[in-house]
C-alpha positions as CSV (number, residue, x, y, z in Angstrom):
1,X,269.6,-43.1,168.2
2,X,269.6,-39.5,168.4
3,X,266.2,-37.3,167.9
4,X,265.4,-35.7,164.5
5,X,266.6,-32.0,164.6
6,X,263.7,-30.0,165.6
7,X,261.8,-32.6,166.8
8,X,259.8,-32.4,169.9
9,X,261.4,-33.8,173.0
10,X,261.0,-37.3,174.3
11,X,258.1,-37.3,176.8
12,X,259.2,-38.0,180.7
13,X,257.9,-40.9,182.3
14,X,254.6,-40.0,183.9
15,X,252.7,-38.2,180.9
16,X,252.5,-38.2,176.8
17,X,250.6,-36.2,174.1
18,X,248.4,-38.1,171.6
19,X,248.6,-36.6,168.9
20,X,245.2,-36.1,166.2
21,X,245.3,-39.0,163.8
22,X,247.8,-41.1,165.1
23,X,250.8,-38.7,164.2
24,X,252.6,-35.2,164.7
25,X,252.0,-35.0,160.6
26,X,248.6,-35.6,160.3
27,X,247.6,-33.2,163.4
28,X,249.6,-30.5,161.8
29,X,247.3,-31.2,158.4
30,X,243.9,-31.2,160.9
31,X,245.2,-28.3,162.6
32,X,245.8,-26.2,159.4
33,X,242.3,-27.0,158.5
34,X,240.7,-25.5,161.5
35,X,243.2,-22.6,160.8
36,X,241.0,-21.9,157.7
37,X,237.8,-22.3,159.5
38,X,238.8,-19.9,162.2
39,X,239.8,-17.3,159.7
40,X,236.2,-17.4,158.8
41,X,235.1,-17.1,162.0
42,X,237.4,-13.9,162.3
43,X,236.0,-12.4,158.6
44,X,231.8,-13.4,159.8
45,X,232.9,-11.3,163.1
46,X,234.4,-8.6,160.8
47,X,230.9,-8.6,158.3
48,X,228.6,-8.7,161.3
49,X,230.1,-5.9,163.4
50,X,230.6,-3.4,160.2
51,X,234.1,-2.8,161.1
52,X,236.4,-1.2,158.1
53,X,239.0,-3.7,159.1
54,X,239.8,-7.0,161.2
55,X,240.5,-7.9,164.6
56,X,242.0,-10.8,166.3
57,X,239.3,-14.0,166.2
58,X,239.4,-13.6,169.6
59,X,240.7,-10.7,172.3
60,X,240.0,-8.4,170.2
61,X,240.0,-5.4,172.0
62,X,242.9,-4.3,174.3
63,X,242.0,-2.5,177.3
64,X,245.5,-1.9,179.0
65,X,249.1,-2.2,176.9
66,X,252.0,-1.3,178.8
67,X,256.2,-1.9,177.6
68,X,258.0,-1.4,180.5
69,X,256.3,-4.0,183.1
70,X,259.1,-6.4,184.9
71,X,259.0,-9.5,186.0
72,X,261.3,-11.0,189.1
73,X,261.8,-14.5,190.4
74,X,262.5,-14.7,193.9
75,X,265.4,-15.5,195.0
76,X,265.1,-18.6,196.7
77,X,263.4,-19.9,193.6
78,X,264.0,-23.5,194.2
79,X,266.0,-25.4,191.7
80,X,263.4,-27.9,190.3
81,X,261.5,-24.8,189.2
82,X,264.8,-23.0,187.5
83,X,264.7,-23.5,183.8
84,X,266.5,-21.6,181.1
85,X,266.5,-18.4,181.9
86,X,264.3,-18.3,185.0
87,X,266.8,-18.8,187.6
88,X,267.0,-16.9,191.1
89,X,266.8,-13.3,191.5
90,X,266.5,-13.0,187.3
91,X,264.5,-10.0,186.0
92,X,262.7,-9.3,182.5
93,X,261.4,-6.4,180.8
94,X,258.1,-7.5,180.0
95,X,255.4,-6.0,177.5
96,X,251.8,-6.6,178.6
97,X,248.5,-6.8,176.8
98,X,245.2,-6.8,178.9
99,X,242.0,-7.3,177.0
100,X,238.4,-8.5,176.8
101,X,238.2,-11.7,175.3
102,X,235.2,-11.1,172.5
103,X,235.8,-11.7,168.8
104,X,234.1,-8.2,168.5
105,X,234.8,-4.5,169.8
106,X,232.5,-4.3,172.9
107,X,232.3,-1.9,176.3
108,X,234.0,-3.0,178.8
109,X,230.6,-3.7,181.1
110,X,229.7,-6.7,178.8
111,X,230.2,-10.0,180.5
112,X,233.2,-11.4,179.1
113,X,236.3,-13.3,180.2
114,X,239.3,-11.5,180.2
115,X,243.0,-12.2,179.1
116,X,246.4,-11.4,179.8
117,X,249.3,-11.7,177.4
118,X,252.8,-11.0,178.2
119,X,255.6,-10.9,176.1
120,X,259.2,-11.6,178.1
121,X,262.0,-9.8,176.5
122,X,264.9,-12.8,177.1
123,X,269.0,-12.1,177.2
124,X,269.8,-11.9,173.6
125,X,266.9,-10.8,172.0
126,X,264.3,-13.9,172.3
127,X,261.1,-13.5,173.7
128,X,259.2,-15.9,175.5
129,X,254.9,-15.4,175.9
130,X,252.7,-16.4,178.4
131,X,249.0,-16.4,177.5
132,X,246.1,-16.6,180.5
133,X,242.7,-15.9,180.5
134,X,240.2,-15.5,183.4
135,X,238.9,-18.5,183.9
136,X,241.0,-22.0,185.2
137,X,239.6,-24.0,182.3
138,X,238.6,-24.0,178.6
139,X,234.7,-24.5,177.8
140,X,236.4,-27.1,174.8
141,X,238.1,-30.5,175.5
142,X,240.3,-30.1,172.5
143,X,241.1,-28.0,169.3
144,X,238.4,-29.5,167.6
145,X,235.8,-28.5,169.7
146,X,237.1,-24.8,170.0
147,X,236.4,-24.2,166.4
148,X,233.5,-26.0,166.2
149,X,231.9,-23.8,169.1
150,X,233.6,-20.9,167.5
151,X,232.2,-21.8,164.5
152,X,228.7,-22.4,165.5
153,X,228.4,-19.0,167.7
154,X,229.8,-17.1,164.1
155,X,226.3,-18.2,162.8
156,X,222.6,-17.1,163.4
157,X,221.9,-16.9,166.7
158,X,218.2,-18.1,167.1
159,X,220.3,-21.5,165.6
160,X,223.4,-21.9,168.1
161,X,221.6,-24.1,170.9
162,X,219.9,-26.3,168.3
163,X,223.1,-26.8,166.2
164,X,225.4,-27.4,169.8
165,X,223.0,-29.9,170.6
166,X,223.2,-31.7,167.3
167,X,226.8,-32.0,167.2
168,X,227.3,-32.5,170.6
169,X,224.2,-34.0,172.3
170,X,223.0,-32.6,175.5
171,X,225.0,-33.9,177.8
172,X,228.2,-31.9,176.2
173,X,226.1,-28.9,175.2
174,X,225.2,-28.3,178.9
175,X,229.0,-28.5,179.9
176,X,229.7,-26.3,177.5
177,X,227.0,-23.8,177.8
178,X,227.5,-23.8,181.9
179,X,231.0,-23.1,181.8
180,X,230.9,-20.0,179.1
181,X,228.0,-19.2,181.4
182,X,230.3,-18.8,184.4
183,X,233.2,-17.9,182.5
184,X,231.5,-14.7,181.1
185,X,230.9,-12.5,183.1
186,X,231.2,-8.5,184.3
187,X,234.7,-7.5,185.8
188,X,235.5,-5.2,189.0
189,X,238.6,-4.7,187.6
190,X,241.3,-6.1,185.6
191,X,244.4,-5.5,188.5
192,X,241.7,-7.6,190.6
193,X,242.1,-11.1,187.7
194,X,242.9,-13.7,187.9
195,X,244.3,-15.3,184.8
196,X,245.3,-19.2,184.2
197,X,247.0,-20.4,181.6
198,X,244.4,-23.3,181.1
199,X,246.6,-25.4,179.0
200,X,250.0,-26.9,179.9
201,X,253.6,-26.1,179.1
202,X,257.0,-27.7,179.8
203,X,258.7,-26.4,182.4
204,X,262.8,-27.6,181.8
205,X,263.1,-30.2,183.8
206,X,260.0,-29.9,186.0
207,X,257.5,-31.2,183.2
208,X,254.5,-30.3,182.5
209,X,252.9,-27.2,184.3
210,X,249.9,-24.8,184.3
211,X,250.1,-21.2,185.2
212,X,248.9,-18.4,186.8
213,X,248.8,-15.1,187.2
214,X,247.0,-14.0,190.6
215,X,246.7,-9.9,192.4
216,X,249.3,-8.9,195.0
217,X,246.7,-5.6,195.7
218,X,244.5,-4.8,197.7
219,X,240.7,-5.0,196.6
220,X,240.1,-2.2,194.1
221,X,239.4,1.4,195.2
222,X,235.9,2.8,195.2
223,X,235.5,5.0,191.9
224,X,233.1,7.3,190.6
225,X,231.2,5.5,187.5
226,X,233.1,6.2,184.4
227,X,231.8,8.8,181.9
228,X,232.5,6.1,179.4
229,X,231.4,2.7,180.7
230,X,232.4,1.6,177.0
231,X,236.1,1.9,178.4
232,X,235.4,1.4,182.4
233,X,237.7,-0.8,182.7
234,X,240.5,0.8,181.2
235,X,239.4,3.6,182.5
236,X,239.5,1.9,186.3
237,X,243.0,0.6,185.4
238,X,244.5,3.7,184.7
239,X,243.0,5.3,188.3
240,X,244.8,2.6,190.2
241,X,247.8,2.9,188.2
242,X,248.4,6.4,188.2
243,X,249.3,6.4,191.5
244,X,251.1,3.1,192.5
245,X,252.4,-0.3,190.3
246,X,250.1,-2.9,189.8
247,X,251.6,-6.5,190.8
248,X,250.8,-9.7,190.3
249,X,252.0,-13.2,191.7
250,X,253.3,-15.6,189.0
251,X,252.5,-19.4,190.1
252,X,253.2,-22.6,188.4
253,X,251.0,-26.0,189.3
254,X,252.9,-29.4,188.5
255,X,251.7,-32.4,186.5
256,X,250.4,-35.4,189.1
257,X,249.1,-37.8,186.6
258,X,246.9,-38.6,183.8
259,X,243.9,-38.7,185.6
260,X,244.8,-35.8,188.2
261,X,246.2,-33.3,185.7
262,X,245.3,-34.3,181.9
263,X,247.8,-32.9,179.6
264,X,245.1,-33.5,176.5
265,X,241.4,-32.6,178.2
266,X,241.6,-28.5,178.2
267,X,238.6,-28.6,180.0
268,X,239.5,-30.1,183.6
269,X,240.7,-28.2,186.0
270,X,244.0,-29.0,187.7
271,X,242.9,-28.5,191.0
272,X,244.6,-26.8,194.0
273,X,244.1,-30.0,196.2
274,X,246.1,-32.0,193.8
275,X,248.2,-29.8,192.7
276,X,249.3,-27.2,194.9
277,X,250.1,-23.5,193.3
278,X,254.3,-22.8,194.3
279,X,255.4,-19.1,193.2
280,X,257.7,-18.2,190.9
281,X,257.6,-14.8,190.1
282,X,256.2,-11.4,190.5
283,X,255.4,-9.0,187.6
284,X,255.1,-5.2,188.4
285,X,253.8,-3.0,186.0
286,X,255.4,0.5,186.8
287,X,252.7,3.6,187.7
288,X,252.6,5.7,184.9
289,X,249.9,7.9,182.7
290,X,248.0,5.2,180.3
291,X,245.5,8.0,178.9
292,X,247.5,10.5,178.3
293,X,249.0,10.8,174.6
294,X,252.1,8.6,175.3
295,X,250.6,6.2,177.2
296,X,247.8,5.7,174.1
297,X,250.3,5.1,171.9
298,X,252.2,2.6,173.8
299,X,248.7,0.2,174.0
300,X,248.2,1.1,170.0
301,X,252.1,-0.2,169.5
302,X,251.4,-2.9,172.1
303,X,248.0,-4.1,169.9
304,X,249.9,-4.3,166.4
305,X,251.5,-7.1,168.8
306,X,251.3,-11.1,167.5
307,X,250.7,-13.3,170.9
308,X,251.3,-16.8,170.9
309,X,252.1,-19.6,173.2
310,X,254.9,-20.8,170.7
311,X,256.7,-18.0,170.8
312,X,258.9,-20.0,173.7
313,X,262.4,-21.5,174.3
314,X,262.2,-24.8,173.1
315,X,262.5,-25.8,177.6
316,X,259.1,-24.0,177.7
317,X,257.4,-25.9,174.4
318,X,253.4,-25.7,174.8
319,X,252.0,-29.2,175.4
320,X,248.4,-30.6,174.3
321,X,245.9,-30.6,171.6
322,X,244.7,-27.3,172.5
323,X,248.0,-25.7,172.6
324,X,249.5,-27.2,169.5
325,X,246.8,-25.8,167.9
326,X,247.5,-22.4,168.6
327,X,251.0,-22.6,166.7
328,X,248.9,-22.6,163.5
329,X,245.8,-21.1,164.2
330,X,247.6,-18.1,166.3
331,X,249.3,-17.5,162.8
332,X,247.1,-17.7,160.5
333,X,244.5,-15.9,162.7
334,X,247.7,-13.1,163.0
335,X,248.3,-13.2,159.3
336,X,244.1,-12.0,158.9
337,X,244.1,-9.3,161.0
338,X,247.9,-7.7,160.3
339,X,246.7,-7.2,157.1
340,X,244.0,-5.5,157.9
């Protein structure tokens, strides 16, 4: 029997996806439900800052957007790690977005975890996005949980810990808590990120995979404090750039096992010891000017930009609650603040 067109592939031996209620179907209904509550996470966030217009529910301000960024796999990339496109010694144009990862418009110096979104510009004229943020892990096992949390911290404040700890007892509450604790935080720099994809993703034949995103340069250069520290870090960026490209190191972390490497549970780490990191790739982003008028407008074209995991070949489909989430919360989250 031959698959359903546009059904998802059959999983490989080793690993599976449970799906929320049983089936594909009634996920898809769940998910489109926490769609609608994220969207009024996204308007609270829009009423409480006193902004004219909306911003993404989350990574909501962009610090660095660059268009003409490349990425390169080497070439001895070895063939269990070619898939579709990404074969030795191929390039990319690549369009970057760099940003905190706040719901709300905030200076750069507030801790924060930081993301790093990059669109792949394919051979005729697909795209294929990667999405990291600076921490190996999510604070939320699941979809579920995300909004919940998002939900909850959308509220009054003085009522976030008591309402965590009723819905998830204080056992989960203190996970949670201690890893946004860690995860937010103030940055030296954004060329000095790491950024992990968290989640899991096909890779062709290789299966499932996390990612990663990791600095080829040097520690970052003493600077005098910026006259703005509400923009320090683009501010930092720009320094550095001006002068030389800004690289990073593209890895890719294999599935081991259920236990090892969770496709489901976003927040486990896959760790190193397990699962060794192998490079991929290496994307450059170009010096150039990013404060001067055209490089401004580039990062306001860059941020009129829609993100999202699904925007893949069909080799590269996003695997896990978490993930399948973002196919319908991405969009309808997109859909909010597009319309201003």
């Amino acid at each position: 029997m031959t698959e359903k067109q546009g059904s998802p592939p059959a999983p490989r031996p080793g690993w599976r996806e449970i799906y929320h209620g049983g089936s594909p179907e009634a996920e898809e209904r769940h998910f489109r439900d926490l769609a609608d509550v994220i969207v009024g996470v996204q308007r609270a966030n829009r009423r409480r800052s006193g902004s004219p217009v909306s911003h993404r529910t989350f990574h909501a301000k962009i610090v660095v957007g660059v268009d003409n960024a490349e990425l390169a796999f080497r070439d001895d990339l070895p063939a269990a790690l070619c898939a579709g496109d990404f074969t030795p010694g191929a390039r990319f144009p690549v369009t970057v977005r760099l940003s905190n990862a706040s719901g709300a418009v905030r200076a750069d110096s507030s801790p924060d975890l930081r993301g790093a979104a990059l669109k792949i510009r394919l051979p005729g004229g697909g795209e294929h996005d990667l999405l990291m943020t600076s921490y190996p892990v999510s604070h939320a096992r699941d979809a579920t949980q995300f909004v919940e949390i998002a939900r909850i911290g959308a509220g009054p404040r003085p009522l976030v810990l008591p309402r965590m700890l009723l819905r998830f007892g204080p056992s989960e509450t203190a996970r949670i808590l201690g890893n946004l604790r860690r995860a937010n935080r103030p940055s030296a720099g954004l060329a000095q990120e790491s950024y992990w994809s968290r989640g899991a993703v096909l890779w062709g034949d290789a299966g499932p995979v996390r990612f990663r995103l990791s600095p080829l340069g040097g520690p970052a250069p003493a600077l005098a404090p910026a006259a703005d520290p509400a923009d320090e870090l683009r501010t930092r960026f720009a320094a550095g750039l001006s002068g030389a490209p800004v690289r990073f190191a593209l890895h890719v972390q294999k599935f081991v096992d259920e236990r090892l490497t969770p496709i489901e549970d976003g927040a486990v780490e896959w760790r190193e010891g397990d699962s060794p990191w192998l490079g991929v790739a290496t994307l450059t982003i170009p010096a150039q000017d990013l404060l001067g008028a055209a490089g401004q407008a580039t990062r306001d074209r860059v941020d009129t930009l829609a993100f999202n995991p699904w925007h893949a070949p069909p080799e590269f489909r996003p695997l896990g609650n978490l993930n399948r989430a973002r196919r319908a919360v991405y969009t309808a989250s997109a859909r909010e603040w597009q319309a201003g």
